[in-house]
C-alpha positions in Angstrom: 9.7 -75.1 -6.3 11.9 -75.2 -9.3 11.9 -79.2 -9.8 9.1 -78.8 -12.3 11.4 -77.1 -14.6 13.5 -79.5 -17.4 14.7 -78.1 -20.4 17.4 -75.6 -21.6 14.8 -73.4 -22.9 12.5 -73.4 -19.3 15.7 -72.6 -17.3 17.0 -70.2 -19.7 13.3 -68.5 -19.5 13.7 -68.6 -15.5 17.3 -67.1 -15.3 16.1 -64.1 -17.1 12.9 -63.5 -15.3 15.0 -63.8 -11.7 17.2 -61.2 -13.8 14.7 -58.7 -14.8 13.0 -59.1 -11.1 16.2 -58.0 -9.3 17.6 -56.2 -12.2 15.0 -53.6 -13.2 14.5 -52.2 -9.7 18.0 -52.2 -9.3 18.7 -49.9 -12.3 15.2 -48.1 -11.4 17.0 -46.7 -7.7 20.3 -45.9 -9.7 18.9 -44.0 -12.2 16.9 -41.8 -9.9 19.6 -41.7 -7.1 22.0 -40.6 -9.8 18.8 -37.8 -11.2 19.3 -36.6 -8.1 23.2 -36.3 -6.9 23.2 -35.0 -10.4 20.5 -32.1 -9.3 21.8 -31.3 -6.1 25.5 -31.2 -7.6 24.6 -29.0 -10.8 21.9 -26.7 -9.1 19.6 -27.6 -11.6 15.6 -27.7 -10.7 14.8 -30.0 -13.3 12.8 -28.0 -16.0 12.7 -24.0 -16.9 12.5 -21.2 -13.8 9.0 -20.3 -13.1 8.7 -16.6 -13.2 6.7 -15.0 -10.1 3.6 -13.4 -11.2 4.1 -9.8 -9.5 1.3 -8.7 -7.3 -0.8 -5.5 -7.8 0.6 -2.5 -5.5 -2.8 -1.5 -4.0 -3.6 2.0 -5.0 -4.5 4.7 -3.1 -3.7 5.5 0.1 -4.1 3.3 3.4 -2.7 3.9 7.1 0.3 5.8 7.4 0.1 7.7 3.9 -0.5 11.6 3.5 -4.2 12.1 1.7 -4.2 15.6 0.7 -1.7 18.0 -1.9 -2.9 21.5 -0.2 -0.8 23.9 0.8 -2.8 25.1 3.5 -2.9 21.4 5.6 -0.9 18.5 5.9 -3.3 15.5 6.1 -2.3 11.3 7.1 -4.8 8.3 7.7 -4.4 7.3 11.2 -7.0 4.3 11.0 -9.0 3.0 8.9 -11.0 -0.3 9.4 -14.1 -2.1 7.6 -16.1 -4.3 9.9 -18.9 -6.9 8.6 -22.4 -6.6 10.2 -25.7 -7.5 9.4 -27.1 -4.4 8.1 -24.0 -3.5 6.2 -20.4 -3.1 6.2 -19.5 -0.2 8.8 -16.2 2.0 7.3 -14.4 3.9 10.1 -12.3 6.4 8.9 -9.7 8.6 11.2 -7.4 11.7 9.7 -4.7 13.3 11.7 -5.0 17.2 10.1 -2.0 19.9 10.9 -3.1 23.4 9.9 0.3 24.6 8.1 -1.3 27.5 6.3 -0.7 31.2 7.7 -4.8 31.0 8.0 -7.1 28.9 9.9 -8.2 26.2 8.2 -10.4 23.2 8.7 -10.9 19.4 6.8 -14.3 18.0 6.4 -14.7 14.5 5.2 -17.8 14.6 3.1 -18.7 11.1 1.2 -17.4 7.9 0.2 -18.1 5.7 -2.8 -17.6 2.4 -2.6 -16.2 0.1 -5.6 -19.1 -0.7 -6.7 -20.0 3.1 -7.6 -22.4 3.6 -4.2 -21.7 6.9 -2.6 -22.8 7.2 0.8 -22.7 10.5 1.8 -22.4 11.9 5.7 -20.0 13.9 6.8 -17.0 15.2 9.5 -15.1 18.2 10.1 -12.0 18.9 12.3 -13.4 22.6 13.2 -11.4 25.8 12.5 -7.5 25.0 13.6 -5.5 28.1 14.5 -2.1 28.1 12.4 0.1 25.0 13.5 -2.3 22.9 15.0 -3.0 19.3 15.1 -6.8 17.8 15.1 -7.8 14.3 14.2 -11.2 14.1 12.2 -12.9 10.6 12.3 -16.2 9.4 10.3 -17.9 6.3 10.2 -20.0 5.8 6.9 -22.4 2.1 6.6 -22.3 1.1 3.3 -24.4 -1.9 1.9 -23.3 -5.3 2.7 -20.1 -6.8 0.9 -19.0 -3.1 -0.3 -16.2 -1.8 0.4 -14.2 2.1 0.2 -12.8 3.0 -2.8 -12.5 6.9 -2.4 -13.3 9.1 0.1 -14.4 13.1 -0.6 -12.5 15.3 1.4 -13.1 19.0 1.6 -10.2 21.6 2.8 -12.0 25.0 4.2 -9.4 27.9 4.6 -10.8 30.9 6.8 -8.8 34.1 5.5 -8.6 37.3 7.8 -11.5 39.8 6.7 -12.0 37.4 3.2 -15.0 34.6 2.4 -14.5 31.1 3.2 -12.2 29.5 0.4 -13.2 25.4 0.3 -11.0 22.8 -2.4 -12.4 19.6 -2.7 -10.1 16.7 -3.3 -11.5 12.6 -4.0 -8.6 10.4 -2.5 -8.5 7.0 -3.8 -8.1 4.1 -0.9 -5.8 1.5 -0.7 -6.8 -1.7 0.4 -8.7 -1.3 4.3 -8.5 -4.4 6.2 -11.8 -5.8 6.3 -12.8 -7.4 10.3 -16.0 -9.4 11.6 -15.5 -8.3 15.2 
């Protein structure tokens, strides 16, 4: 293999080759093994710390979370769910309502708009609820495909004895509502 080569200068040339082709990968694993014992002893990650991006806190208010500031009822989302069909996206809505006033009192839901700026209005009511009872309200609205909730109207009615009907409206903003295809 080798008996072709004569010279000083041919079998210099071929000691350094067979040099540089065991050399270089030599000195290639013991730079990177050494990169990394160096890493792994230091702690370092090998470049600056990538900040996390923070996430958006949904606003409004999802399952779980009180919906209404009156002083007459205490009102919480007990469900809320958006399921895909063909004519639209069907938003079901359920509100556990405790009458805490010292008159009966009642919570309609009225309308909900969508993000889009589509209100779809259709409405609910719990009924009059004597002082210190509990009623759940639910609604189910359709709105066009792809939409979803973005507030919902809610009305609070309070029944006085002898008085007229007083009624607040209140517009809670929803969180983000699940959104299903079952």
């Amino acid at each position: 293999m080798f008996d072709d080569v004569d010279g000083p200068e041919q079998k210099t040339l071929l000691r350094l080759l067979i040099i540089v082709g065991i050399g270089l990968p030599i000195l290639i694993e013991v730079v990177t093994f050494g990169s990394m014992m160096g890493h792994h002893l230091t702690g370092d990650t090998g470049g600056e710390a990538v900040p996390e991006t923070p996430t958006a806190e949904p606003a409004g208010a999802g399952v779980g979370d009180p919906i209404l500031e009156s002083a007459n009822v205490s009102a919480r989302i007990d469900a809320a769910s958006v399921v895909t069909a063909d004519e639209g996206w069907r938003f079901t809505l359920t509100v556990n309502v405790t009458n805490t006033g010292t008159d009966p009192a009642a919570v309609r839901l009225d309308s909900v708009t969508t993000r889009s700026g589509e209100t779809v209005a259709e409405s609910a009511s719990t009924g009059q609820l004597p002082v210190n009872q509990t009623d759940d309200v639910t609604k189910s609205w359709l709105l066009p495909p792809g939409e979803r909730p973005d507030t919902v109207s809610v009305t609070v009615l309070v029944y006085p004895d002898g008085g007229s009907v007083q009624s607040t409206q209140y517009t809670v903003a929803l969180g983000d509502i699940p959104v299903s295809n079952r």
